[in-house]
KEMI-822735 format. One line per field, with one value per residue: x, y, z of N, C-alpha, C in turn; residue number from 0. Coordinates in steps of 0.001 Angstrom, whole numbers. Atoms other than C-alpha are relative to their C-alpha. Layout:
% residues N
n.u = X|...
n.v = Y|...
n.w = Z|...
ca.u = X|...
ca.v = Y|...
ca.w = Z|...
c.u = X|...
c.v = Y|...
c.w = Z|...
num = NUM|...
% end
This chain:
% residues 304
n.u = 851|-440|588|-656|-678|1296|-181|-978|772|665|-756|-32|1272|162|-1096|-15|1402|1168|-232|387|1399|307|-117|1280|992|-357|499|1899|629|-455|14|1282|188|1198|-629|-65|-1028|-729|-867|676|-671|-1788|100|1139|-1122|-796|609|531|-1826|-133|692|-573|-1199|-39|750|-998|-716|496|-483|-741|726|1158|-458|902|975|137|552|-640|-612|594|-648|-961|226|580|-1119|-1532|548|595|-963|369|719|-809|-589|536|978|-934|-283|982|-138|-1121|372|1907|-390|-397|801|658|-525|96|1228|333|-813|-90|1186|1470|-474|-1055|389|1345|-93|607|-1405|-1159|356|-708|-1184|422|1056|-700|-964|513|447|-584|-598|898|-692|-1094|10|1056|-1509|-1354|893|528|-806|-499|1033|-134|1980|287|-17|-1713|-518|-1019|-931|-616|1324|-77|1129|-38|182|822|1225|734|-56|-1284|266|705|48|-1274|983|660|-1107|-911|952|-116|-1745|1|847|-1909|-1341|255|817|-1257|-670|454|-122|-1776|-352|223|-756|175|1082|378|-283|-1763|102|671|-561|-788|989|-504|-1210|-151|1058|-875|-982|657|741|-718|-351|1031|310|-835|916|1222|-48|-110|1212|521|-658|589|1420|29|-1404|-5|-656|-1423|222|783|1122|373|-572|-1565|-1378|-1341|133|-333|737|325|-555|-136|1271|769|279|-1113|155|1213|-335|-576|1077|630|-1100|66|976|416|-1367|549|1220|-472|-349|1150|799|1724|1504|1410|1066|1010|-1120|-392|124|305|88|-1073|472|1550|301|-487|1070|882|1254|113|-153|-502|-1636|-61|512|-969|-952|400|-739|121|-1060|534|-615|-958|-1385|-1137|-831|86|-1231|-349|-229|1268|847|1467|-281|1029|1637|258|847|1541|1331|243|78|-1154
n.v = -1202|-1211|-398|-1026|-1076|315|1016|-291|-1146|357|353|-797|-300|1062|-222|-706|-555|1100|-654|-1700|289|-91|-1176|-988|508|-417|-1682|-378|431|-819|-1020|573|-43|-961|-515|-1459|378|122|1073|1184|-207|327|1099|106|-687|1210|1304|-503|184|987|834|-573|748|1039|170|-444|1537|797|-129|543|1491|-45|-573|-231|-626|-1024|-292|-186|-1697|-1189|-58|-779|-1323|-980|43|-987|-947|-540|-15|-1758|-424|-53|-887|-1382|105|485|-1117|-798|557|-529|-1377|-679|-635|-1887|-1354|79|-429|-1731|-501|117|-1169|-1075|-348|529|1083|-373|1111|653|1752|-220|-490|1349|1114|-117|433|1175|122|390|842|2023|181|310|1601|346|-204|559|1641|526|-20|902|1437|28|-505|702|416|-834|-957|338|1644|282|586|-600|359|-763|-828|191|593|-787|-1026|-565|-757|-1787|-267|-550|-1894|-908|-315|-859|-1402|-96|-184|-996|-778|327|-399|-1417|-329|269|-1402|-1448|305|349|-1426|-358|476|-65|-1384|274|1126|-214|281|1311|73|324|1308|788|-633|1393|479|-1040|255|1132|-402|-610|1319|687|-572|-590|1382|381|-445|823|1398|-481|-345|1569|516|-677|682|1248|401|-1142|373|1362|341|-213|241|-320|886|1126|1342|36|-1008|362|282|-1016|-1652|597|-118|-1028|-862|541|981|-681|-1460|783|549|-1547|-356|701|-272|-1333|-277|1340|-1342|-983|0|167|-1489|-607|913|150|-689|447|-843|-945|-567|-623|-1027|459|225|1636|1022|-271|1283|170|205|-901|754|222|-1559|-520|-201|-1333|-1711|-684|-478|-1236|-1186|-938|-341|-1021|-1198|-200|305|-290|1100|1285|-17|1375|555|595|-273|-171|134|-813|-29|-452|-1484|-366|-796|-1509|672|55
n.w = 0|292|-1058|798|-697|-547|-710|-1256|-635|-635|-941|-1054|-738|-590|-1337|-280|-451|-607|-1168|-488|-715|-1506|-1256|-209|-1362|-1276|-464|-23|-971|-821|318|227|1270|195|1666|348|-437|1121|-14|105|1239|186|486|1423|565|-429|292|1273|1041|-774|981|1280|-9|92|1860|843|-196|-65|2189|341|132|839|415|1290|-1178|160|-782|-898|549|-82|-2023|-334|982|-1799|-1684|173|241|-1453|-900|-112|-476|-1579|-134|638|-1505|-966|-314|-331|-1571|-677|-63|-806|-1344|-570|203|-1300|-1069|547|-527|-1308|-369|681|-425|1246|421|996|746|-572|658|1404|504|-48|776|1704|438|-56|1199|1415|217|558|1455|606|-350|464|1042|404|420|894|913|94|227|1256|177|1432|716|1831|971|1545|119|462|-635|420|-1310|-480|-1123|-1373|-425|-1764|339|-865|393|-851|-1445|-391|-109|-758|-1549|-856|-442|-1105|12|418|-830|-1545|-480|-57|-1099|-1157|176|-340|-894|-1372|253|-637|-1295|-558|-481|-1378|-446|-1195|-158|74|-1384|521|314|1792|1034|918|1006|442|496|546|1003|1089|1037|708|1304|1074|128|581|1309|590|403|769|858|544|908|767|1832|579|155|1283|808|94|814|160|-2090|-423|21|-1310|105|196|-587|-444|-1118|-1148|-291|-1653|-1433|-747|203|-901|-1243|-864|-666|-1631|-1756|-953|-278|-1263|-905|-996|-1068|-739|-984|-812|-705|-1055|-1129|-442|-1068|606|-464|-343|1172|-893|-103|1535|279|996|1651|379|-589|1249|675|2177|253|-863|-597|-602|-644|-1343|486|1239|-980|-980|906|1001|-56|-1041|-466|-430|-216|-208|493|-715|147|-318|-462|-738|123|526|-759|444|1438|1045|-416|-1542|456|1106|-955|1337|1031|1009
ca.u = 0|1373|1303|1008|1811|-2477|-2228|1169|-706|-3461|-1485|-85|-3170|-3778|-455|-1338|-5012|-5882|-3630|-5029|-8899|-8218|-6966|-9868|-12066|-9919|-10771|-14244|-15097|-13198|-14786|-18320|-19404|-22157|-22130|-21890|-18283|-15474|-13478|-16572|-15466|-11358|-13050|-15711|-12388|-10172|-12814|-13791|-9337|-9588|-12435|-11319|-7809|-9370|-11953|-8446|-6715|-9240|-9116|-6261|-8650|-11094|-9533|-12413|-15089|-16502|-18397|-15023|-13708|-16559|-16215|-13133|-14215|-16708|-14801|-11751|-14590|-16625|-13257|-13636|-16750|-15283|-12945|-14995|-17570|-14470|-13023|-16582|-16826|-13887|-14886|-18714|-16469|-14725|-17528|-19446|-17445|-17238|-20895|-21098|-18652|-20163|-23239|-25008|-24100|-21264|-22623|-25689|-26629|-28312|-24697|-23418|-26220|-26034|-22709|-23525|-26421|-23975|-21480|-23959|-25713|-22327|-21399|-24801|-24271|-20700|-21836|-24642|-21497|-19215|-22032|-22971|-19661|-18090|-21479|-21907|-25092|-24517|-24400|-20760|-18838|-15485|-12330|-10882|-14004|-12536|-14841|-14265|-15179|-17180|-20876|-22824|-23572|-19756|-19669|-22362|-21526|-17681|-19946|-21390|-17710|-16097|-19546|-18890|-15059|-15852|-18188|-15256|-12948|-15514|-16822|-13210|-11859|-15063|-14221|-10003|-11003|-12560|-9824|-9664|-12892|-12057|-10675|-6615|-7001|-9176|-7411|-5475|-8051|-7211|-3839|-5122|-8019|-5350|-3274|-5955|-7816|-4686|-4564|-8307|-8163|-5122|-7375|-10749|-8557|-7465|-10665|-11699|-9408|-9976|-13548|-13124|-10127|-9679|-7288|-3359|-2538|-5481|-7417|-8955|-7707|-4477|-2831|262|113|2450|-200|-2527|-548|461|-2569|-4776|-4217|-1017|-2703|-5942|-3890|-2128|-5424|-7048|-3089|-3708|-7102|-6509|-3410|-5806|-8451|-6131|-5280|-8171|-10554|-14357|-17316|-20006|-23427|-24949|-21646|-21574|-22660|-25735|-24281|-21233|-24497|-27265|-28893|-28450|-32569|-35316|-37726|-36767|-38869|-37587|-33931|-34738|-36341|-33400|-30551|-32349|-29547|-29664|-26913|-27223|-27171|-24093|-20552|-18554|-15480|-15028|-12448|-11025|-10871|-13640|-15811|-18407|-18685|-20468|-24057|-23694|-24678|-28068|-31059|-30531|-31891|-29491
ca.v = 0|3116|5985|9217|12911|13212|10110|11160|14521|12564|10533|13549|15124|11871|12383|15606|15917|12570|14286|18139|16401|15120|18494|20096|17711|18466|22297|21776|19681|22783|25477|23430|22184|24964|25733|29109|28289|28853|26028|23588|24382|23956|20473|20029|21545|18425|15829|17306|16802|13854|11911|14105|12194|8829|9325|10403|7187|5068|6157|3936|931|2197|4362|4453|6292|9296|9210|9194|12206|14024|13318|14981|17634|18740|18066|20209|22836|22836|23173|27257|26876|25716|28291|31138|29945|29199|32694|34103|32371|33591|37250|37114|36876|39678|41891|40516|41520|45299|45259|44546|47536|49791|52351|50992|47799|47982|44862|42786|39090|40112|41112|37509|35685|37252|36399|32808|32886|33174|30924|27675|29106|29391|25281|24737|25829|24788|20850|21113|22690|19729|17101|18837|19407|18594|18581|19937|22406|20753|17178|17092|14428|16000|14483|17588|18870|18589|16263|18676|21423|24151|24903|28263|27181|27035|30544|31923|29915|31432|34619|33964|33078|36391|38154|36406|37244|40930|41088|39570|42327|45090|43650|42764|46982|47961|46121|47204|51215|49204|46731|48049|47316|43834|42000|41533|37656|37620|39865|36911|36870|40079|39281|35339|36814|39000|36103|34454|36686|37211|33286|32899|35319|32998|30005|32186|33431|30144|28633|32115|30654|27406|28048|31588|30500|26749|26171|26003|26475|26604|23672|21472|18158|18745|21853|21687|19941|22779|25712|23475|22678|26138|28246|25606|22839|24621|28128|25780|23926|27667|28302|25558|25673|29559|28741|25449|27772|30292|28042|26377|29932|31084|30308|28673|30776|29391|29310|32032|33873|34187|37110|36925|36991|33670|31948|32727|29660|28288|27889|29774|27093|26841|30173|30281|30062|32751|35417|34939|35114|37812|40318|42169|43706|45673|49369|49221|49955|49950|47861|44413|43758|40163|38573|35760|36763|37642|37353|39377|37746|38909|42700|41427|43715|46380|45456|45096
ca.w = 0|-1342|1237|-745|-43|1531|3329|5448|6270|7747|9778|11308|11855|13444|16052|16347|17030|19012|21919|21498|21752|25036|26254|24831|26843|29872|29464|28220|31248|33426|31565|30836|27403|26843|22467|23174|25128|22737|24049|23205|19455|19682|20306|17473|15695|17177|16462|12567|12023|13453|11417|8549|8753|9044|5678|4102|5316|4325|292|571|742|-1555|-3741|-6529|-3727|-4432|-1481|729|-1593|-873|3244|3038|834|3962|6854|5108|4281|7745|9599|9422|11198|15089|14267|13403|16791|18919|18698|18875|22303|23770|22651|24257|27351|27187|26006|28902|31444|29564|29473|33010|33971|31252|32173|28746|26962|24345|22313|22652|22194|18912|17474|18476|17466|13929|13692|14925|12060|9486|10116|10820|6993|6059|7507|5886|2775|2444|3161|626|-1859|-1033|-1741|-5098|-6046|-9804|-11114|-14703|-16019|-19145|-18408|-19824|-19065|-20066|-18114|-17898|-15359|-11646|-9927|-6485|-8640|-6410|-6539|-5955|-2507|-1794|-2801|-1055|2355|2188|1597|4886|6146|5139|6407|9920|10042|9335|12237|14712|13256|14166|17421|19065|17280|19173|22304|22630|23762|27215|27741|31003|31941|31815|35532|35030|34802|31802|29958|28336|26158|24784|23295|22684|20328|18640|17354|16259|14179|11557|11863|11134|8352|6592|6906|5539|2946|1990|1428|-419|-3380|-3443|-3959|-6351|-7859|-7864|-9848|-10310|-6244|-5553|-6438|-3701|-4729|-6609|-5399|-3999|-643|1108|672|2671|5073|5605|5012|6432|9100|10447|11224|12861|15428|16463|16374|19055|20742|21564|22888|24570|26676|27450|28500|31284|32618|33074|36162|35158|35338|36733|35073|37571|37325|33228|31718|29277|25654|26676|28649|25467|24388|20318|20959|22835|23843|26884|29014|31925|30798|28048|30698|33031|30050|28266|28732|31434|33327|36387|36985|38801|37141|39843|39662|40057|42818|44095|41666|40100|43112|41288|37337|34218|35523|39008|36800|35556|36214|32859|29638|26878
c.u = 883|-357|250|280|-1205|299|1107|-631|-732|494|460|-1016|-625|347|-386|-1145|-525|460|-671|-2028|177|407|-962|-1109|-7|-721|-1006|-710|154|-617|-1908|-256|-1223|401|130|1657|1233|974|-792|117|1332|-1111|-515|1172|553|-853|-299|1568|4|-1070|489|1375|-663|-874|1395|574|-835|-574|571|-442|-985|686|-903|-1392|-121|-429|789|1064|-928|138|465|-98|-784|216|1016|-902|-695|997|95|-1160|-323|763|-533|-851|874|397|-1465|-654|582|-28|-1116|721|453|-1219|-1288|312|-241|-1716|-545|327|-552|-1519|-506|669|637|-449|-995|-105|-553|1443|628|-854|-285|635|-32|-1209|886|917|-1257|-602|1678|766|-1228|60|1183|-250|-1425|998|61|-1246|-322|1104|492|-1657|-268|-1494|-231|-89|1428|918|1771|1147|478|-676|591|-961|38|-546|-1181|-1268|-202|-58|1134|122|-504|667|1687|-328|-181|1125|895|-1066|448|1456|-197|-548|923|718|-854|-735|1526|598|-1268|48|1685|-460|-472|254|-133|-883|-301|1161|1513|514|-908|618|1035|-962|256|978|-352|-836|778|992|-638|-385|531|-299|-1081|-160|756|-856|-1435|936|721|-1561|-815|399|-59|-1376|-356|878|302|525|1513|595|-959|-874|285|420|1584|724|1148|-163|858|-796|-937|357|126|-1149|-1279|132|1080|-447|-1604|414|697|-1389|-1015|1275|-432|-1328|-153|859|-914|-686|529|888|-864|-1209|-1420|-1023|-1174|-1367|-475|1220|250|-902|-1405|114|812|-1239|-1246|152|-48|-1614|-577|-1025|-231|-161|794|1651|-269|-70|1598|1753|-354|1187|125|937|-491|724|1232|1036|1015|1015|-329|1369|215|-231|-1332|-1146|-1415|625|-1343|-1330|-274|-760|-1331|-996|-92|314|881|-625
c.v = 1246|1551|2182|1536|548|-740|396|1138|-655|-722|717|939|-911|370|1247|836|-949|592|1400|-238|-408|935|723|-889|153|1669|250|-699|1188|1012|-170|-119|754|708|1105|505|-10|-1456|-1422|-432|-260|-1858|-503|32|-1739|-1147|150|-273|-1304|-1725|256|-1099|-1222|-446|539|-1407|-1087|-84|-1052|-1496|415|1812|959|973|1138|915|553|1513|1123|371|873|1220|896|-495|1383|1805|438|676|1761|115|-374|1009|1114|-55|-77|1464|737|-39|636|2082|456|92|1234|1272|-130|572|1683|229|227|1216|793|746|-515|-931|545|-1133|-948|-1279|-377|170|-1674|-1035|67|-456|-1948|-594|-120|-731|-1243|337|-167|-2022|-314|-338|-470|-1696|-252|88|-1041|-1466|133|397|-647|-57|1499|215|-1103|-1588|-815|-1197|-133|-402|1185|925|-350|-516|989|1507|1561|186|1225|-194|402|1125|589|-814|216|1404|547|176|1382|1198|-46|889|1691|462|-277|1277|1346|-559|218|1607|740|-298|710|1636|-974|-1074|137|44|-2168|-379|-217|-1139|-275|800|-310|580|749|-247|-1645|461|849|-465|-558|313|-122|-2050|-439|506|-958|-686|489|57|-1145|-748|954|-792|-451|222|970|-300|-1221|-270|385|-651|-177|-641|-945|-1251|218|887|-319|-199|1345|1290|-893|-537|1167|993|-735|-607|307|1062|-683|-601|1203|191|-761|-313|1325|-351|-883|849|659|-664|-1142|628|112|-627|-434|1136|-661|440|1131|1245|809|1223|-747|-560|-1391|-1248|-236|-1718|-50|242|782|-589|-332|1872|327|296|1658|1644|8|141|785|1146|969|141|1049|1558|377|80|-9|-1233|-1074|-236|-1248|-1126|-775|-312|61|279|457|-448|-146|1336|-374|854|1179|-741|664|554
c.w = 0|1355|-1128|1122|1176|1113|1298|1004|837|1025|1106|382|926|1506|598|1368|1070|1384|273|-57|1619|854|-221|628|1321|326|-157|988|749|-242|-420|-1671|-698|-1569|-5|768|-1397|-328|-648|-1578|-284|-27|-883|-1031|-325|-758|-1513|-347|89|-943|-1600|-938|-693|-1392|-1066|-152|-1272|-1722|-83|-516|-1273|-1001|-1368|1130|-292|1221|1355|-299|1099|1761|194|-101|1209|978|-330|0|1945|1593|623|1280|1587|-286|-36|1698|1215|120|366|1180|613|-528|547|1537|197|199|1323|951|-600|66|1423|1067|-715|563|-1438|-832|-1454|-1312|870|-502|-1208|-787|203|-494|-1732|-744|212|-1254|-1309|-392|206|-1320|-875|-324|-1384|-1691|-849|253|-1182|-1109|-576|-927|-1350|-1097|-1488|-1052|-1437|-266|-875|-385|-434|1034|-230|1050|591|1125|1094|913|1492|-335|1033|-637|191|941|376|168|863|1707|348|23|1210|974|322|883|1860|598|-15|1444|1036|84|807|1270|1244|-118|1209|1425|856|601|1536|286|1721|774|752|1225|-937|-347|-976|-890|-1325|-828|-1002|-1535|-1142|-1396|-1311|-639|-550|-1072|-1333|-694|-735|-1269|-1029|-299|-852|-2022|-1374|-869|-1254|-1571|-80|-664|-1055|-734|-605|-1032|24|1842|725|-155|1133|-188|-437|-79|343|1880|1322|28|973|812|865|-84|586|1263|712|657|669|1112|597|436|1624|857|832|1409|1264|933|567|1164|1450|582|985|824|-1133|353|156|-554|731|-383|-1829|-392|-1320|-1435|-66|210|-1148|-236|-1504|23|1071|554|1585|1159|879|394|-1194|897|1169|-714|-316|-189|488|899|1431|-6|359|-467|859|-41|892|1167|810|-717|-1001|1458|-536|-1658|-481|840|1475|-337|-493|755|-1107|-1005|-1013|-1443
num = 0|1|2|3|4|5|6|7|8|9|10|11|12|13|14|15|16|17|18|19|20|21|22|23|24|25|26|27|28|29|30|31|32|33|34|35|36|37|38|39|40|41|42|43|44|45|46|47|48|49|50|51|52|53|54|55|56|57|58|59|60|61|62|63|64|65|66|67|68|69|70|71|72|73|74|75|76|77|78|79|80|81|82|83|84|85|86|87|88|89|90|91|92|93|94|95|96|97|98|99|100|101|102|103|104|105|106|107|108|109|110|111|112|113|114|115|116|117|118|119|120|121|122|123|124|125|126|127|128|129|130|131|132|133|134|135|136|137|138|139|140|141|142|143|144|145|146|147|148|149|150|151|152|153|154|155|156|157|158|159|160|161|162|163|164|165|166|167|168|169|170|171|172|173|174|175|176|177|178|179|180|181|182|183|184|185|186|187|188|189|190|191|192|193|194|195|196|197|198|199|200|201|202|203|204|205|206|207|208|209|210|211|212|213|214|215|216|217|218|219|220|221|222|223|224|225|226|227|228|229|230|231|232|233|234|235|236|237|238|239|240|241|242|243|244|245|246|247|248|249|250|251|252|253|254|255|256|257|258|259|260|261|262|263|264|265|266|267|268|269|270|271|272|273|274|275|276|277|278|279|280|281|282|283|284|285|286|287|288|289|290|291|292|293|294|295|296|297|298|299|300|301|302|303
% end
């Protein structure tokens, strides 16, 4: 069995990832697995490299499979979208805490679930893509057609993608004038969020070309294995490295303790959770002092 240049990659995504899932289980037990948790994403992340790998491997047996192409094809595509929810996690904290300190809320849970709206249409989207992918208007059955070829969905859900990442950029530029706002032990976050971003854009701007471009460097199957390495699955494990670091700094927040926009639910069915997340902060700005004494949803009582 031949092991090609694919195949070795997966392997070390293999070595790489089967150890950095069980530290993101360590920190998502420590930190709670709640989807609105950034860390609960580094793992989704871990486990999406991780199956990804093993539908790569497993070509080797079945080499004629379209069905194990296409696997790959959305796994490699959905991989953006733990990253895009994982940083957007780890920023509802900060802005929590700043809302909590601020006399009138700086960002609201409408602003994060937006941004959460466009990345699952963009996942959405991008696995309907991958599934309809190579397929010809014209019925053509032309060898020279790229069976990985992109659809319109593709398009529109790195649309959604590029939409999401913008909103990050102007949420975290709107958040840096009231760093100081935020206790001296979360302020990691700060710095971790500002390595990431450049990191996440690499990997966005990666998939931009595969999917507008696709072709030369830039095609999804036979590019040149060192642009995805380095433009993809190298700048995602910095990516769930920075956060997995942060997230065994930094103390837990307790659910009573979190702030509405990190504790928001994905769904609203449940009332009595909805009326006491709603977003409400209280009147008080007076500093926070001692520490994780009291956290963002100790302020509720002013609507957001």
């Amino acid at each position: 069995m031949h092991l090609g240049t694919s195949s070795i990659i997966a392997i070390a995504e293999l070595v790489v990832y089967i150890p950095a899932i069980i530290l993101a289980f360590f920190v998502c037990a420590r930190h709670s697995f709640s989807r609105s948790s950034g860390w609960y994403y580094t793992f989704t992340l871990c486990l999406i490299r991780i199956v990804g790998a093993v539908c790569q491997l497993l070509t080797l047996a079945d080499t004629t499979s379209v069905g194990l192409v296409k696997a790959v094809l959305v796994l490699n595509h959905i991989g953006l979208t733990p990253l895009l929810l994982s940083t957007l996690g780890m920023l509802s904290r900060i802005v929590d805490w700043i809302n909590a300190r601020s006399s009138s809320p700086l960002l609201s849970v409408t602003h994060f679930r937006l941004a959460q709206l466009f990345v699952v249409l963009g996942a959405v989207f991008g696995i309907i893509g991958a599934v309809n992918s190579g397929s010809s208007s014209n019925g053509s059955n032309n060898s020279d057609i790229d069976p990985s070829s992109p659809s319109v969905w593709s398009h529109v859900a790195v649309i959604c993608y590029v939409v999401t990442y913008a909103m990050l950029v102007y949420m975290i530029f709107r958040s840096l004038p009231f760093v100081q706002m935020i206790p001296p032990q979360e302020r990691i976050l700060v710095p971790a969020i500002g390595l990431a971003l450049p990191l996440v854009f690499v990997r966005l701007l990666y998939q931009v070309l595969i999917v507008f471009v696709h072709r030369g460097t830039f095609s999804r199957l036979n590019g040149p294995i060192l642009v995805q390495v380095l433009m993809s699955l190298v700048v995602e494990f910095l990516v769930v490295t920075i956060f997995l670091l942060v997230g065994l700094k930094l103390d837990r927040l307790e659910e009573s303790e979190q702030g509405p926009i990190l504790s928001r639910p994905w769904k609203n069915r449940d009332k009595r959770r909805r009326k006491h997340r709603q977003g409400v902060y209280s009147e008080s700005a007076a500093p926070i002092t001692g520490g994780h004494e009291m956290g963002p949803g100790a302020y509720m009582g002013r609507g957001v």
